[in-house]
Structures are given as C-alpha cells and as structure tokens.
C-alpha positions as CSV (number, residue, x, y, z in Angstrom):
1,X,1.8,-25.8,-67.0
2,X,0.6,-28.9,-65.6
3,X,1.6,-31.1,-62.5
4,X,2.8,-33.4,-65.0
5,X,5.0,-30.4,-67.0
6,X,6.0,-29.4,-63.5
7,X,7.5,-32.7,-62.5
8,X,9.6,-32.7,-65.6
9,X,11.1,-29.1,-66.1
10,X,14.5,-28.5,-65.0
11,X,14.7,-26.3,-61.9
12,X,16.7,-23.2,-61.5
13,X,18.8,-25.1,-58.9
14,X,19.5,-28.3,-61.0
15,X,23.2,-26.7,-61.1
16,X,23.6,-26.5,-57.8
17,X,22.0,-29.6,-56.6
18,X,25.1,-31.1,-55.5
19,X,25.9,-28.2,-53.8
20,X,22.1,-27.5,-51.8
21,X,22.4,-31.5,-51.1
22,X,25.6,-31.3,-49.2
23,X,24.5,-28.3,-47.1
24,X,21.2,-29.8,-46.3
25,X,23.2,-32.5,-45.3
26,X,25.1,-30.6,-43.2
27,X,22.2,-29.1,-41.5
28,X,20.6,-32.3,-40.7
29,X,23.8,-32.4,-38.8
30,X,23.4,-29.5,-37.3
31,X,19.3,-30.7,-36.2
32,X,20.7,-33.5,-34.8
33,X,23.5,-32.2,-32.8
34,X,20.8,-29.7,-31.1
35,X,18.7,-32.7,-30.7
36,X,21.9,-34.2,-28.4
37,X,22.0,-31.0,-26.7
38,X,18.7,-31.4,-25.2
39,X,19.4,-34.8,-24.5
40,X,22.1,-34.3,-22.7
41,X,20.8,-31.0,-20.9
42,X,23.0,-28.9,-22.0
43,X,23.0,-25.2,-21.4
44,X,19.9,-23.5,-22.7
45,X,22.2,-20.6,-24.1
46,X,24.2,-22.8,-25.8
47,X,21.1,-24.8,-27.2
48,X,19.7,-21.5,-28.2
49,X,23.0,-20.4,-30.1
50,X,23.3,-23.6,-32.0
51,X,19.4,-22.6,-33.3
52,X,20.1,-19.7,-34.0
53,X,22.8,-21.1,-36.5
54,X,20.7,-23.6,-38.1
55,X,18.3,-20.9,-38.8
56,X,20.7,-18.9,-40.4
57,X,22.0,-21.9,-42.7
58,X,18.6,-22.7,-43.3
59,X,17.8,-19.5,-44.6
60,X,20.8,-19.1,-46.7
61,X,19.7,-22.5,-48.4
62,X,15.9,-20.7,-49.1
63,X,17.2,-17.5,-50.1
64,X,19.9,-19.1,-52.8
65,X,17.1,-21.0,-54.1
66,X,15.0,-17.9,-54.1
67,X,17.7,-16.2,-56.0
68,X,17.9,-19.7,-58.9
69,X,13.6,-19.5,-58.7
70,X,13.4,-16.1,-59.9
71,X,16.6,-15.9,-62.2
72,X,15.3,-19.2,-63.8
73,X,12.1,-19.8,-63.5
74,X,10.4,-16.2,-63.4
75,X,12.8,-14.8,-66.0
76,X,11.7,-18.1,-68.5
77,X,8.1,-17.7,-67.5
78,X,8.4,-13.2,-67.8
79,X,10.3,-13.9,-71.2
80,X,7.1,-15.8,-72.8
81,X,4.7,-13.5,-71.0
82,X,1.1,-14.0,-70.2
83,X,-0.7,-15.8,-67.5
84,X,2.3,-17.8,-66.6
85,X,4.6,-15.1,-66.5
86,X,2.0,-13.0,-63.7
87,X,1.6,-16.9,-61.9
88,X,5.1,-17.1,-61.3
89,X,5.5,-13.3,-60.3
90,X,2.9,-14.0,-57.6
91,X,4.6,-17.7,-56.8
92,X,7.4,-15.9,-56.2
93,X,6.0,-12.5,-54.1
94,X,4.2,-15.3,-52.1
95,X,7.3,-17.0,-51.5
96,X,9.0,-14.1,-50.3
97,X,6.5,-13.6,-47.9
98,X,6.6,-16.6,-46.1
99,X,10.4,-16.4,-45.8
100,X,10.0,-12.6,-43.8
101,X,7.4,-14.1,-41.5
C-alpha cells in the first residue's frame, strides 16, 4: 500500500471518531487544567494525581484504538495474506511495544 492508498483507506476507528474526538477533547482539558495547577502552585501531590489521570485517559484512548487497528486493519490485511498481512503484524507488535515502555 502506498502513502497515497494509506491516506485514503478507512481506519478501524472511522466509527468511533466522534467518540475518540470528544475524549481527546476532554483531555486537552485535562492538559490544560494541570497546566493551571503549576501556574497557580498548587500542591505537587495534587499536580501529580491529576497526571496520573491524564495518563490513564490517554492510554485508554491508545489502547481502544489498538483494539480498532488490529480488529480492522490486521484482520483485512491477515485475511488477504502476504507481505502486507506480516507488515501490519509487525506494525502492530511495534505498536504495542511502544505503548509498555
């Protein structure tokens, strides 16, 4: 598949676009509320806490579009085998990898 092909194909989370969009949105929320915090010098406990949530909705978002990558994309790509199928088996193991860092 080409960069061209790439920009065209529908994602595994076209469906839930609306849905990643208004959490992301809510996290940018969340970034700048911690961003206040500092500003304001608030406690570093409660700065820390407030991280530690954004992480956490940040890594729901990656993992439920881990989960629409490989039940989309990798399942297509497994279904019409061959080089593409093994490229998106890596893309995804590689992926994974950077999310358990």
């Amino acid at each position: 598949m080409t960069d061209l092909d790439t920009a065209h194909a529908t994602h595994g989370y076209m469906s839930d676009k609306t849905k990643y969009l208004n959490r992301m949105k809510r996290i940018e929320g969340q970034a700048r509320g911690i961003h206040k915090m500092v500003d304001d010098e608030k406690y570093c406990i409660d700065i820390l806490t407030q991280i530690s949530a954004l992480t956490s909705a940040l890594e729901a978002v990656a993992l439920g579009l881990l989960d629409d990558h490989l039940r989309h994309c990798v399942v297509d790509a497994a279904k019409n085998g061959g080089p593409e199928a093994e490229a998106k088996i890596t893309e995804a193991s590689q992926a994974i990898a950077r999310l358990v860092r």
